[in-house]
VOTI-13866 format. One record per residue: residue in three letters; x, y, z of N, C-alpha, C in turn. Coordinates in Angstrom, 2 decimals. Layout:
REM VOTI-13866
+------+---------+---------+---------+---------+---------+---------+---------+---------+---------+
: resn :    n.px :    n.py :    n.pz :   ca.px :   ca.py :   ca.pz :    c.px :    c.py :    c.pz :
+------+---------+---------+---------+---------+---------+---------+---------+---------+---------+
:  ALA :       X :       Y :       Z :       X :       Y :       Z :       X :       Y :       Z :
...
+------+---------+---------+---------+---------+---------+---------+---------+---------+---------+
REM end
This chain:
REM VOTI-13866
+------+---------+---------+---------+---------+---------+---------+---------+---------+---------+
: resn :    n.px :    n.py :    n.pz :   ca.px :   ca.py :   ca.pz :    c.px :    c.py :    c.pz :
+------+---------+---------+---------+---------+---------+---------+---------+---------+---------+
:  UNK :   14.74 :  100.37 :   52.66 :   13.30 :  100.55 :   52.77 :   12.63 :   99.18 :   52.66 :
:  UNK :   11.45 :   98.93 :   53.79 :   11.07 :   97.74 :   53.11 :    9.41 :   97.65 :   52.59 :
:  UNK :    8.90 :   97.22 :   51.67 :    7.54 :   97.47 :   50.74 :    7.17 :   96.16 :   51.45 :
:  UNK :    5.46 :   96.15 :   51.09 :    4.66 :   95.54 :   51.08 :    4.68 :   94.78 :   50.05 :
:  UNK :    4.70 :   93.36 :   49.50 :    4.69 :   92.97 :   47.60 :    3.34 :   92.25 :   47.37 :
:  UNK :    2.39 :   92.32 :   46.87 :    1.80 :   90.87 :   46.48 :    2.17 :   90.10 :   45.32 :
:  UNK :    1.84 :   88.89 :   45.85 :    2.13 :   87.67 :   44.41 :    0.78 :   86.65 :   44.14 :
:  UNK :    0.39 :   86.62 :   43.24 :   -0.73 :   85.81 :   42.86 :   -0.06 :   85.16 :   41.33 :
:  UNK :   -1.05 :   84.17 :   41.04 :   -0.46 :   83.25 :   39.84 :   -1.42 :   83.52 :   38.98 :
:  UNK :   -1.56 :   83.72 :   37.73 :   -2.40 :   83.81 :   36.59 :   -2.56 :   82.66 :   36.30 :
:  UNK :   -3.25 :   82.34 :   34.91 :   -4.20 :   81.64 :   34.33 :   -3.04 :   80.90 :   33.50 :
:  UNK :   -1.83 :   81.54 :   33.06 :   -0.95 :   80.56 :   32.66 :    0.26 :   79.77 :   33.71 :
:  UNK :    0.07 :   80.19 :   34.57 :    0.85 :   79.92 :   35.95 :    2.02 :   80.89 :   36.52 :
:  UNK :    1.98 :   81.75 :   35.47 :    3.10 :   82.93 :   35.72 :    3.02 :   83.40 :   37.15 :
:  UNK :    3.77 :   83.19 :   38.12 :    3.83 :   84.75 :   38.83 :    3.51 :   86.13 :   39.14 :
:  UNK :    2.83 :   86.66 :   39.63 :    2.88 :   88.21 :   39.24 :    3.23 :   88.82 :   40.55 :
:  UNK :    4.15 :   89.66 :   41.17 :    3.79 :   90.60 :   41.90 :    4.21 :   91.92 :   41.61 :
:  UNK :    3.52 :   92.62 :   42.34 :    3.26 :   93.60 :   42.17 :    3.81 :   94.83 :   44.06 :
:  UNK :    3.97 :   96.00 :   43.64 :    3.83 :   96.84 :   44.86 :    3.42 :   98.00 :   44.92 :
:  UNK :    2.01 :   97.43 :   46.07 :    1.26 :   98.41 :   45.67 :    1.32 :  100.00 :   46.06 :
:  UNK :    2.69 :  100.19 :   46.83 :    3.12 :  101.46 :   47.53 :    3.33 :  102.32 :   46.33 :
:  UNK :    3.53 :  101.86 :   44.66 :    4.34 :  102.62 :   43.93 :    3.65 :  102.23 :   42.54 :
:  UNK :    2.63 :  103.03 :   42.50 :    2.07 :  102.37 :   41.06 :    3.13 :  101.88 :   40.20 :
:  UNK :    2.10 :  101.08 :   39.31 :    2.77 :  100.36 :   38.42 :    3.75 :   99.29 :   38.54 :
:  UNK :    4.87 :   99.65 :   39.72 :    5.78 :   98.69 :   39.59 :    4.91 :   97.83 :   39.91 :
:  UNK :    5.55 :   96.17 :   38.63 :    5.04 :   95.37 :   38.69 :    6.00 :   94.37 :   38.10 :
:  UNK :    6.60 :   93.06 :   38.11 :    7.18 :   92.16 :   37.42 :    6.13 :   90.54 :   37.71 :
:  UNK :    7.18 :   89.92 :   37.34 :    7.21 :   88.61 :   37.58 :    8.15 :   87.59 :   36.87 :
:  UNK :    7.37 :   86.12 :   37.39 :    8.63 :   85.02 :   37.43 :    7.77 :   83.99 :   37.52 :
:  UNK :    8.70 :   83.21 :   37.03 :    8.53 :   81.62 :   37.07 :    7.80 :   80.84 :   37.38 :
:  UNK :    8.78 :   81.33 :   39.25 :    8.04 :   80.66 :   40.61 :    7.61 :   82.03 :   41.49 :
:  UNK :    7.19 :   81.28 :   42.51 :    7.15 :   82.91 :   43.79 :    8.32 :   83.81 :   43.70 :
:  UNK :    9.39 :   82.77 :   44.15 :   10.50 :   83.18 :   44.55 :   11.49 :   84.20 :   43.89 :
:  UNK :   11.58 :   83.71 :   42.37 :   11.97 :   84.06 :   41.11 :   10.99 :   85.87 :   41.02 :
:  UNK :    9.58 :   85.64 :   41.03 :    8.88 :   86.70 :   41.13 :    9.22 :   87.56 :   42.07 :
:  UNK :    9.46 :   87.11 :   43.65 :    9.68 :   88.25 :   44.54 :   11.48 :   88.79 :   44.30 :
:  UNK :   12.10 :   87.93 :   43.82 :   13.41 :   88.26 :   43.64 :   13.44 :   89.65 :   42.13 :
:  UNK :   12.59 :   89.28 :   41.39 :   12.65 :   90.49 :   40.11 :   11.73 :   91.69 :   40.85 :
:  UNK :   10.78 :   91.41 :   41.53 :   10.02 :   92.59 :   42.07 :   10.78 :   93.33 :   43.10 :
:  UNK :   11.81 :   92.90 :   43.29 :   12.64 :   93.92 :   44.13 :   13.65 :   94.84 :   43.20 :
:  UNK :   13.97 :   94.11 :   41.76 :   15.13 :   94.70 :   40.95 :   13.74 :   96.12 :   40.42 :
:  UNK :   12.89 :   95.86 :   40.16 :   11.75 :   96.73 :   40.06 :   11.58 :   98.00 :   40.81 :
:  UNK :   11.14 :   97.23 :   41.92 :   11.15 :   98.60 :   43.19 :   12.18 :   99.88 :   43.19 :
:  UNK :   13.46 :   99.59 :   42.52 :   14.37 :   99.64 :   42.70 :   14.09 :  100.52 :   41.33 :
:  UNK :   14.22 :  100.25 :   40.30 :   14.18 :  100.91 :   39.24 :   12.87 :  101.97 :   39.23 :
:  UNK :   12.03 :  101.72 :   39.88 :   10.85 :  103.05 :   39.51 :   11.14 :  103.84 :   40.79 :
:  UNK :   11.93 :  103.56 :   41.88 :   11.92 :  104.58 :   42.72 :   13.35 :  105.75 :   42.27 :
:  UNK :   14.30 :  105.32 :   41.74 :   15.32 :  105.55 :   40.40 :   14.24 :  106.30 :   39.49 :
:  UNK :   13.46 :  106.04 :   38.87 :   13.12 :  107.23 :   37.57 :   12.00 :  108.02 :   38.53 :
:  UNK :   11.30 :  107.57 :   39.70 :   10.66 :  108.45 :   40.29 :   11.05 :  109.82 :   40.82 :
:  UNK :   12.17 :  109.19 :   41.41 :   12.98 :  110.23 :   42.20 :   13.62 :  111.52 :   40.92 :
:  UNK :   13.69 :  110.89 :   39.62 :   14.49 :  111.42 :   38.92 :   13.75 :  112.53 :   38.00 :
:  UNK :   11.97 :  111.84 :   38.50 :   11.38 :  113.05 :   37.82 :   10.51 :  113.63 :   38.95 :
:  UNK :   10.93 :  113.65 :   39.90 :   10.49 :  114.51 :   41.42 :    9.23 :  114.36 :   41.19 :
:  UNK :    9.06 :  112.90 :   40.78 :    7.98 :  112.24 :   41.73 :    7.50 :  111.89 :   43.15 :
:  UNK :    6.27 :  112.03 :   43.99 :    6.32 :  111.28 :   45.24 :    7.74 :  109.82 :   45.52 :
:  UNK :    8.22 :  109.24 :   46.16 :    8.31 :  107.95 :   46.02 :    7.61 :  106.67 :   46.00 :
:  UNK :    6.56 :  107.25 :   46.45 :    5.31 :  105.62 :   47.15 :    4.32 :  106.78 :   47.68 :
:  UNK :    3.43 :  106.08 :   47.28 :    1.79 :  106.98 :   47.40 :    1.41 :  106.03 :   49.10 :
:  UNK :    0.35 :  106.68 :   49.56 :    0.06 :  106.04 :   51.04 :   -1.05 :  104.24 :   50.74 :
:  UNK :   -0.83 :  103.60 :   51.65 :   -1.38 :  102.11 :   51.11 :   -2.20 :  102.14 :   52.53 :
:  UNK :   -3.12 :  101.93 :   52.93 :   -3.67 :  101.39 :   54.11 :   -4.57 :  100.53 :   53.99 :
:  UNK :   -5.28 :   99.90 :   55.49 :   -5.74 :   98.78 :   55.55 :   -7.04 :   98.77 :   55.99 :
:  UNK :   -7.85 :   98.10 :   55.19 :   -9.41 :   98.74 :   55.66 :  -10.10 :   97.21 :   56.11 :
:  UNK :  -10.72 :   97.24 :   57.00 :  -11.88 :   96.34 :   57.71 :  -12.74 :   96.01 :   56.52 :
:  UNK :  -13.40 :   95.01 :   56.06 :  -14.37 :   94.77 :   55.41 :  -15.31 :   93.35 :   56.41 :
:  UNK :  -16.47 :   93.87 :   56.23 :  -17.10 :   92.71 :   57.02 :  -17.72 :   91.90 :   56.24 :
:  UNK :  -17.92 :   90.60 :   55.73 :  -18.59 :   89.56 :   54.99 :  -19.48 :   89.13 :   55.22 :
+------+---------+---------+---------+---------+---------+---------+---------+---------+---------+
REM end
């Protein structure tokens, strides 16, 4: 399967991403890289307890126009 991830950096320089197909899952890292590499061991683990409590797997994500 492949997700959508975002990664943004906080205020201490941490990493964060996140995916937003599957609440909550969320990790991070170091660097980007480090971050997108744990946000996949993630994905991985909540679709594992999702499935396990016949949860959806991933809620719907779409993309909306905003004009500025």
């Amino acid at each position: 399967m492949k997700f959508t991830i975002t990664i943004s950096q906080d205020e201490d320089g941490v990493y964060i991403a996140e995916c937003p197909a599957i609440p909550g899952c969320v990790s991070q890292g170091r660097t980007e890289h480090e971050a997108e590499q744990n946000i996949q061991e993630a994905i991985k683990a909540c679709l594992e307890v999702r499935a396990e409590k016949g949860m959806p797997l991933t809620v719907a994500t779409r993309q909306v126009e905003v004009i500025i």
